[in-house]
N, CA, C and O atoms as CSV, one atom per row, in Angstrom:
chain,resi,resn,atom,element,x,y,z
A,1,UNK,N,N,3.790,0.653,-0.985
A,1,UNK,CA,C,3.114,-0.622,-0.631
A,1,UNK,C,C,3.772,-1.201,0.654
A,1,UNK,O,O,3.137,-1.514,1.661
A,2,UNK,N,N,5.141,-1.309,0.500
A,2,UNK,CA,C,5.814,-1.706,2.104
A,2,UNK,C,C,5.302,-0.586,3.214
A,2,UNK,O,O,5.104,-0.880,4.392
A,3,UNK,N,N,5.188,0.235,2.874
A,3,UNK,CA,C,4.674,1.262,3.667
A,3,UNK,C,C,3.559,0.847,4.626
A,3,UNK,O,O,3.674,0.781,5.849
A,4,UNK,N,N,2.661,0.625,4.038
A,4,UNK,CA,C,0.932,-0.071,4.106
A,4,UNK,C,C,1.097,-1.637,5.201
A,4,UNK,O,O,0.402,-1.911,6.180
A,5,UNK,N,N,2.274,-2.470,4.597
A,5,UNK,CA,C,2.075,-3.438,5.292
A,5,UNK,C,C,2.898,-3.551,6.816
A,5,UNK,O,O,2.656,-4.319,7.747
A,6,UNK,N,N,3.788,-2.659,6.720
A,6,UNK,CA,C,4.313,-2.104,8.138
A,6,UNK,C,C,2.892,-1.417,9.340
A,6,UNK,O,O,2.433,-1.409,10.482
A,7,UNK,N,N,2.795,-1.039,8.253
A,7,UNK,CA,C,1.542,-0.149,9.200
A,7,UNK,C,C,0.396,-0.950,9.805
A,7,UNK,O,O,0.041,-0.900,10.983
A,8,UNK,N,N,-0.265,-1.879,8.598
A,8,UNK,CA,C,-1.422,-2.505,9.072
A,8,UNK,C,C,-0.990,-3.975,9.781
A,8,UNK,O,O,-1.854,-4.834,9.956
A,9,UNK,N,N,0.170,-4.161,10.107
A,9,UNK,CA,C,0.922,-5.229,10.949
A,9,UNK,C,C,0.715,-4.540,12.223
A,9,UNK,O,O,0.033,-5.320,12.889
A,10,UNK,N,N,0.907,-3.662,12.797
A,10,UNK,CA,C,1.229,-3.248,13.862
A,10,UNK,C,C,0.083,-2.719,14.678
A,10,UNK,O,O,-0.041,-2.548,15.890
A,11,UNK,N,N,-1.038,-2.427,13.253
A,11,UNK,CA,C,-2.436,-1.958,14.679
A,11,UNK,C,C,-3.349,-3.353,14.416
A,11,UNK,O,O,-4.430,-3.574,14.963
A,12,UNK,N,N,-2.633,-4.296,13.401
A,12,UNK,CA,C,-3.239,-5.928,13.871
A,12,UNK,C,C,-2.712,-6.671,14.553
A,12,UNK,O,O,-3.067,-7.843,14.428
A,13,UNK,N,N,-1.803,-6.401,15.417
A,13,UNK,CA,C,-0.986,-7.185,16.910
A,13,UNK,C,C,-1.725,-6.652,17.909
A,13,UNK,O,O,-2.304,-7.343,18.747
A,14,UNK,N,N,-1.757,-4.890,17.864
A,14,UNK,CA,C,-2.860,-4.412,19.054
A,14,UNK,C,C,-4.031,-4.980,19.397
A,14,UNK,O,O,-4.567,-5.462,20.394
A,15,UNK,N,N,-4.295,-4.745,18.096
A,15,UNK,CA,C,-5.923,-5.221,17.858
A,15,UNK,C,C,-5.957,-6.574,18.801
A,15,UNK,O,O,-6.484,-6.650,19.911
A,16,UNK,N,N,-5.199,-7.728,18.020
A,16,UNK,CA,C,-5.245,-8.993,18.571
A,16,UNK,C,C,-4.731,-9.203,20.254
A,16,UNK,O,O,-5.421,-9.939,20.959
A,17,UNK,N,N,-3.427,-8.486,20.885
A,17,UNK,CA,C,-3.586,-8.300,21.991
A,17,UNK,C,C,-4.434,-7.788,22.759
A,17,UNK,O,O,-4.461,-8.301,23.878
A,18,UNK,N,N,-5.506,-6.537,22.477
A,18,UNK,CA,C,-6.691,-6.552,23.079
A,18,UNK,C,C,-7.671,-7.609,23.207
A,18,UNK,O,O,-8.203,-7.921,24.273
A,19,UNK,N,N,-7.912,-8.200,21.979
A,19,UNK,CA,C,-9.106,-9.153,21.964
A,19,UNK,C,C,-8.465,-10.532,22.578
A,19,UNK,O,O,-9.163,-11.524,22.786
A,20,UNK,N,N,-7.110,-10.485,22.835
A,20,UNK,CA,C,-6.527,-11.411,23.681
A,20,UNK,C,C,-6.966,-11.405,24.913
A,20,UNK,O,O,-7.634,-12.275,25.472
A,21,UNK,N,N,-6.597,-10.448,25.311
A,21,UNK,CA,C,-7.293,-10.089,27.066
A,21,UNK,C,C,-8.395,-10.506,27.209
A,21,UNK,O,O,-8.979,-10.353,28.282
């Protein structure tokens, strides 16, 4: 489960720095 939330933290910062731009 920590596994999962490491993971889906990190392509939801991308995510949000793209849609930042």
């Amino acid at each position: 489960m920590r596994n999962t939330g490491k993971e889906g933290i990190e392509p939801c910062r991308l995510l949000k720095q793209t849609h930042g731009n």
